[in-house]
SEKE-127557 format. One record per residue (C-alpha): residue in one letter; y, x, z. Coordinates in steps of 0.1 Angstrom, whole numbers, plus 5000, padded with zeros to 4 digits. Layout:
# residues N
aYXZ...
This chain:
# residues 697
x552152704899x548952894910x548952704943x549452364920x546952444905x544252454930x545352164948x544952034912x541452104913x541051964949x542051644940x540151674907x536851724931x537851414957x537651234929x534751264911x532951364944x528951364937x526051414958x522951474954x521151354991x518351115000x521150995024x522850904999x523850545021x525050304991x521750274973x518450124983x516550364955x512350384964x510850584958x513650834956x514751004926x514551404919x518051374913x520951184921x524451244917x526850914920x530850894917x533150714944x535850674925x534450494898x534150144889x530349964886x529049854853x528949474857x526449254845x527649044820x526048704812x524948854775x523949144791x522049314760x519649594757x520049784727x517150054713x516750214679x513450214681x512549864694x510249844666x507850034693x505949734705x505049874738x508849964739x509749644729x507349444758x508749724784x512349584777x511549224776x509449224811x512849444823x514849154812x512748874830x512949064860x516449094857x517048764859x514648704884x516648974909x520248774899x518848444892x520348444861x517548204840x520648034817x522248374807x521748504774x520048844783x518848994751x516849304733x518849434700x517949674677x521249804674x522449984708x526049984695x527549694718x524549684744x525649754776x522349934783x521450174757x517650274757x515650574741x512250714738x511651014716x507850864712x505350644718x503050604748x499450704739x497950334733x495650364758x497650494783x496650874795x496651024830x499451294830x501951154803x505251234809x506851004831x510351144834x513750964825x517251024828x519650744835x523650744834x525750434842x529550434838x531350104842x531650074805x527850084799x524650284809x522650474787x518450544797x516450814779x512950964782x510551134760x507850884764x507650484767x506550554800x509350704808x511550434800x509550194819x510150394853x513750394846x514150014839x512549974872x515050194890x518150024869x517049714886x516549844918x520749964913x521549594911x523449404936x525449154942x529349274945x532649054944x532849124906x529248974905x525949164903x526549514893x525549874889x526950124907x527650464888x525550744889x523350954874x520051004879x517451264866x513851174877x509851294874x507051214898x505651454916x502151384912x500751264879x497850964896x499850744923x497250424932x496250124951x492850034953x492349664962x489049554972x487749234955x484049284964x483649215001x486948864995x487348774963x490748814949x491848534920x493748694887x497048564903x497048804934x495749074912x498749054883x501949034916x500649354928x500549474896x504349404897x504849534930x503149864918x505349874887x508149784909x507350134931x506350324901x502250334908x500150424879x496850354887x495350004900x491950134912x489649724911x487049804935x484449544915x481249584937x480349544973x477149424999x479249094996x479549034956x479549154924x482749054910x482649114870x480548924845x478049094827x477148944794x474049224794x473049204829x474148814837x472248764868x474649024884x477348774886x474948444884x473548544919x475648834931x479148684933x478748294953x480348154913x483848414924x483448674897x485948764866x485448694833x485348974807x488248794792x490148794827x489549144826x491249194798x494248984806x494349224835x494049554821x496749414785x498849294820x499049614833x499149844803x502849724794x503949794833x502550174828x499450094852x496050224845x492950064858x490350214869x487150024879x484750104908x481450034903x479450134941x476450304937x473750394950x474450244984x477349954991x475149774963x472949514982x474749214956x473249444926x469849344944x470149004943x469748934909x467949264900x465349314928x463549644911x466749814908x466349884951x464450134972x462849854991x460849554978x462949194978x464148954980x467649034985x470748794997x474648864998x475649065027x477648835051x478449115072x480749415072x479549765081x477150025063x473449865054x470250035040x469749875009x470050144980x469250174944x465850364938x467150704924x463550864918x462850564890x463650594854x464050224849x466750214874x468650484852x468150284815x469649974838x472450204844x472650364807x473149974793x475349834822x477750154822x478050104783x479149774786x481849834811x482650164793x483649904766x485249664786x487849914808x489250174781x490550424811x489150784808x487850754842x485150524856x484750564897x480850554912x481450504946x478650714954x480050684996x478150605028x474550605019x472550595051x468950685033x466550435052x465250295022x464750595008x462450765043x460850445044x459950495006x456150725007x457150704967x460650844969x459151094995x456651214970x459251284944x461451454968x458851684975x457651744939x461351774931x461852024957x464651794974x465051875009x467051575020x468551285008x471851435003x470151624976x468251314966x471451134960x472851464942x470051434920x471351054916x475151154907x474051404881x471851214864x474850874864x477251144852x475551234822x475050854813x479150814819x479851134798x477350974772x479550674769x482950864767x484250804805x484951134834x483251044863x485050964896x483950904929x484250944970x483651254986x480051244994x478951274953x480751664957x478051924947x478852234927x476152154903x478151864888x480551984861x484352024871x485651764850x484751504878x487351354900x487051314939x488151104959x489051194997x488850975021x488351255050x491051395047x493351705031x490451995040x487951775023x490351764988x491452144994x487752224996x487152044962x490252194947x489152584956x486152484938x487052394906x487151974913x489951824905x490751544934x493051274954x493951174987x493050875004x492450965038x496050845057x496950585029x493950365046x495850005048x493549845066x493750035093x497049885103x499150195106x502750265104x504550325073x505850615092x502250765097x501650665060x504550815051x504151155070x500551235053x501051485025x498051535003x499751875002x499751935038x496952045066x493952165050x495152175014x498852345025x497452675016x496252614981x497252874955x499652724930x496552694903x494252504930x497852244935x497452194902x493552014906x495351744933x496151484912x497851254937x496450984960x495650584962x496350374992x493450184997x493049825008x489649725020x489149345021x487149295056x490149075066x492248965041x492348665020x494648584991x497148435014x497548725035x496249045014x499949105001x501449115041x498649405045x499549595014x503549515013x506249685023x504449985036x502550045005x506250164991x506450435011x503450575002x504350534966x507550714973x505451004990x503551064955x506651004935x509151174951x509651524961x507851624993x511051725011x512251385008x510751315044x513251115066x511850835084x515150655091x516250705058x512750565050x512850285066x516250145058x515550145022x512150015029x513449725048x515649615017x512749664992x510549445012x512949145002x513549274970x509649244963x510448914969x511548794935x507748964918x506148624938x504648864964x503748694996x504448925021x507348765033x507348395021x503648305035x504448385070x505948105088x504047875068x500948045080x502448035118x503447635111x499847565102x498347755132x500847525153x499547245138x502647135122x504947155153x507747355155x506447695156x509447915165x508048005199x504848105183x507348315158x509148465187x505848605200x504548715160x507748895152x506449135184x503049195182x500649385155x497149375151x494949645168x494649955150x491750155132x488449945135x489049825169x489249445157x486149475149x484849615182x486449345202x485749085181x484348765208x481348705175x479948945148x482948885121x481348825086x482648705053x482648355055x484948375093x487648235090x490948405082x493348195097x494148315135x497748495143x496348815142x495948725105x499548605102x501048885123x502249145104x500449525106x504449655116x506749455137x510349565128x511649375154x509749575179x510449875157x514649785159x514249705194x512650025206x515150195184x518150005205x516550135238x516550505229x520350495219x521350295245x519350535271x520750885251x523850785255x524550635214x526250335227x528050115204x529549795209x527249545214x524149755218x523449645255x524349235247x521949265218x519249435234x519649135267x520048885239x516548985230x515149025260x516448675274x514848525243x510848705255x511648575287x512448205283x509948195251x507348085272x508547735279x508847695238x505347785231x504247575257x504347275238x501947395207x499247605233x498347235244x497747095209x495947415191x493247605200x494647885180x497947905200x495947885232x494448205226x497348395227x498748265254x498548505277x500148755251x503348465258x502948545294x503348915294x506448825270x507948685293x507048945323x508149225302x511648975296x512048985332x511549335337x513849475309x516149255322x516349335357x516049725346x519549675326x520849535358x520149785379x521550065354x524749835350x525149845385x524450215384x522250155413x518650295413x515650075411x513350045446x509950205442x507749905450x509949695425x509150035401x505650045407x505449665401x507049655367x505349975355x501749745359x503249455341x504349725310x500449865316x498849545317x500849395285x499849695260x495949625263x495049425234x494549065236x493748805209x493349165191x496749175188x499049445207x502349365218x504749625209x508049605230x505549685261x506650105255x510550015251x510649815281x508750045301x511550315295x514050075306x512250045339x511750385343x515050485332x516150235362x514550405388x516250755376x512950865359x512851035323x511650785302x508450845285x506350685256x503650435265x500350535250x497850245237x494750225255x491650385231x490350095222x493049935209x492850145174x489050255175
């Protein structure tokens, strides 16, 4: 009986089996929960065509708004516009059960409790949380649980207990130096709900416009903006928009430098005389508001009043970065008052600046926020900073008091990896020995999208997919660090994004067809799918002409997307194949690839003669095909288990050297794999192939 018994309670265990792993290989969840714990053996919750959503307390109207956007985008994820998907006040019959024990603050707070729990069975699921907030975080993850199965779409069951680690998870999109219209603004908003970000950080002010109308100050947007500038009552459809998603906003008003469009219209606010123009340029320029004048600070008491009415979020972010002080030496005025003042630089000069703007924020209600550079210990510690120089910069505002965030990693410009995204830890390096009471002053991080190259057409491929694993690095727990595991769920929720109307996917070959001319543009494709921009600043550094504002954005760099997966898959192929972790297949699908670089030339042919824009990367096609050649003659050799000569060696190892240098600014990434095959041919160890420097300065 006794050994019944425990083979009883064997069985019992096979059966209801649950785990609690990131691996957990069945579901696509980012970012990933705290805690998840599913059950083979059970059956999935279908959805039913009058799927209902029940809640007590529906009569919550930020509830009730949560629960019908969650229905819309359930239907969007099954295309399901004809069912009769439905919000009831009585959960009895719903097949998803919903509860909040209260309210959301009505403007929403930062650190409100975010947490949820979330059970399905395949009778029903039930969501709970102690906020609104709460609930919204789990009706994004019950969609994310939808797929299609051959009972129809479905829920798998499990359940789920979840909290983000850090209370502030943001994207700041640039609109000052390209303009972005409402509609690009409110599908990111999605995307961020989507990923559970909080915070959409509108960066309203550049050199290159002043993007918000100013019924006070009107000549800001009347001469600062070139006529592209948001209403106040845009601004407001933005900020209702992404109050019942859970997002705060947070605008960024640059000052005292990054302000030359202030200028424009407001002359006497500067540190120089006029007149002033739009900056067509990118980079860091002199002009800089006049800190040493008390009219410029009663301009600043009125304007931050207005916007402190307009944007109800606590916080209100100065800028306050990059201020070169030429004005300000130029300036025998300024000088005089730096002297009299007994302000030895302009560092203290511009900390003379932030205090002063920090008491006119405080006046009108708002904690000041703001990049690195405003940190002095005279300002009070209620402040937020920004880093964008890294961990060491935050840790040294947390051990003083400062509450802070990271942004130095989550740069998206820049062009990185989501891997090297999704390996920065705003716990790690400089701040990793915190006490547990200075953790507590790191709020969490933004990524940051700065709008030197991107237009409305292409600003989602620069922000999507990678942008989801940084949110999953400030939601979920910092030991959730695979990169595979990354990755694969990464991959799915970049055509999942889909349905939200982001572009990251969809604009793509239409981009590729225009560059083409029209023509068919799956050579040009071919050669897209494998190359990336250049990294860091270097596009700017090899730019053929001084970019500006009004260049064009319209080339295949601008098409091509900041990570290639198929150069990603393909160098992941050639390290199993060349460990030994063949599988069936591997070896014909890595040829198949490699035949396709090397005939690829012949297809672009055609659309090089017809458009300048296909003639310049060209010779990109031509070291496409070289490196076709070489992988393929490599693979023969190691077939043939025959080694490689030394002159053919040396001869293939230039062709791999000459096709990573950038061209067109645009790096072709299969140059490293390839080059392991060769080497691998000629019974060498196989080693990475490093980008030359300025590639990604």
């Amino acid at each position: 009986m006794r050994m019944l018994y425990i083979v009883a309670i064997i069985v019992a265990l096979a059966v209801s089996l649950t785990t609690d792993a990131q691996e957990t290989g069945s579901l696509h969840l980012m970012p990933w929960p705290a805690s998840v714990k599913t059950t083979a053996s059970s059956q999935p919750l279908v959805i039913q065509t009058s799927f209902s959503v029940g809640s007590g307390n529906a009569s919550d109207p930020a509830l009730r708004r949560a629960i019908e956007i969650f229905l819309n985008d359930l239907r969007r994820h099954t295309g399901s516009m004809p069912l009769n998907f439905s919000l009831s006040n009585d959960p009895g019959n719903a097949q998803l059960k919903v509860k909040s024990e209260h309210p959301s603050k009505p403007v929403q707070e930062l650190g409100e409790d975010e947490s949820y729990t979330l059970e399905v069975t395949s009778s029903g699921a039930e969501l709970s949380a102690p906020t609104t907030l709460g609930v919204m975080r789990g009706l994004q993850t019950f969609l994310q649980l939808v797929e299609i199965t051959p009972q129809g779409f479905a829920v798998p069951p499990v359940v789920i207990e979840d909290k983000p680690r850090f209370s502030w998870r943001g994207l700041m999109i640039d609109t000052g130096r390209h303009f972005m219209p409402v509609e690009v603004i409110k599908r990111n908003l999605d995307g961020m709900a989507a990923v559970k970000m909080n915070v959409f950080h509108w960066h309203l002010s550049e050199n290159q416009g002043f993007r918000v109308e100013s019924k006070r100050f009107p000549k800001l947007q009347e001469m600062g903006s070139d006529g592209l500038f948001y209403t106040q009552e845009q601004v407001r459809d933005v900020i209702a928009y992404a109050h019942d998603r859970g997002i705060r906003v947070i605008p960024e008003f640059d000052m005292p430098g990054h302000s030359t469009a202030w200028f424009v219209g407001y002359p006497d606010l500067a540190s120089a005389p006029g007149p002033y123009t739009i900056e067509r340029k990118w980079g860091v320029f002199d002009p800089a508001m006049d800190p040493t004048r008390e009219s410029t600070y009663k301009f600043l008491d009125e304007f931050i009043g207005e916007m402190a009415k307009l944007f109800p979020d606590q916080f209100f972010h100065i800028g306050g970065d990059e201020v070169n002080g030429k004005q300000w030496d130029a300036n025998p005025k300024i000088q005089q008052f730096m002297r009299a003042h007994s302000l030895k630089n302009n560092a203290n000069l511009q900390a003379y600046f932030n205090t002063r703007v920090q008491k006119i924020v405080a006046k009108h209600g708002k904690t000041m926020e703001g990049w690195d550079e405003i940190l002095r210990p005279d300002l009070p510690k209620s402040i937020v900073i920004q880093s964008w120089r890294g961990q060491q910069s935050l840790a040294d505002a947390a051990r003083q008091g400062y509450r802070g965030l990271l942004s130095s990693g989550y740069y998206l410009d820049l062009m990185g990896t989501a891997a090297s995204h999704y390996t920065v830890d705003p716990f790690a390096d400089g701040a990793a020995n915190l006490s547990d009471e200075e953790k507590q002053r790191i709020l969490g991080g933004e990524a940051c999208m700065w709008a030197e190259y991107v237009s409305p057409e292409n600003i989602d491929s620069r922000i999507w997919p990678r942008t989801a694993a940084i949110a999953e690095r400030f939601w979920s727990q910092q030991d959730v660090n695979d990169v595979n595991s990354m990755y694969a769920r990464m991959d799915r929720t970049s055509k999942w994004l889909d349905a939200y109307g982001l572009t990251h996917n969809t604009n793509y070959v239409p981009m590729l067809e225009r560059i083409t001319g029209g023509s068919d543009a799956s050579g040009l494709r071919t050669l897209a799918d494998v190359v990336e921009p250049v990294k860091g600043y270097a596009r700017e550094h090899l730019a053929v002409s001084e970019p500006t504002s009004l260049t064009p954005l319209n080339r295949v760099i601008d098409a091509a997307r900041p990570e290639s997966a198929t150069a990603r898959q393909f160098g992941e192929l050639v390290d199993k194949f060349l460990t030994g972790q063949i599988k069936a297949g591997m070896e014909l699908q890595i040829r198949s690839m490699l035949i396709s670089w090397r005939d690829n030339e012949v297809r672009i042919g055609a659309s090089a003669q017809s458009s300048s824009l296909v003639q310049e990367v060209t010779p990109l096609s031509h070291d496409l095909s070289a490196l076709g050649t070489a992988g393929l003659q490599a693979l023969d050799y190691l077939d043939r288990g025959e080694k490689a000569p030394d002159t053919w060696k040396t001869e293939q190892l230039a062709v791999a050297q000459r096709a990573i240098q950038p061209r067109a600014q645009l790096l072709l990434m299969v140059a490293g794999p390839v080059q392991k095959l060769i080497q691998a041919s000629a019974g060498e160890k196989p080693t990475d192939l490093p980008f030359s420097k300025n590639a990604s300065d």
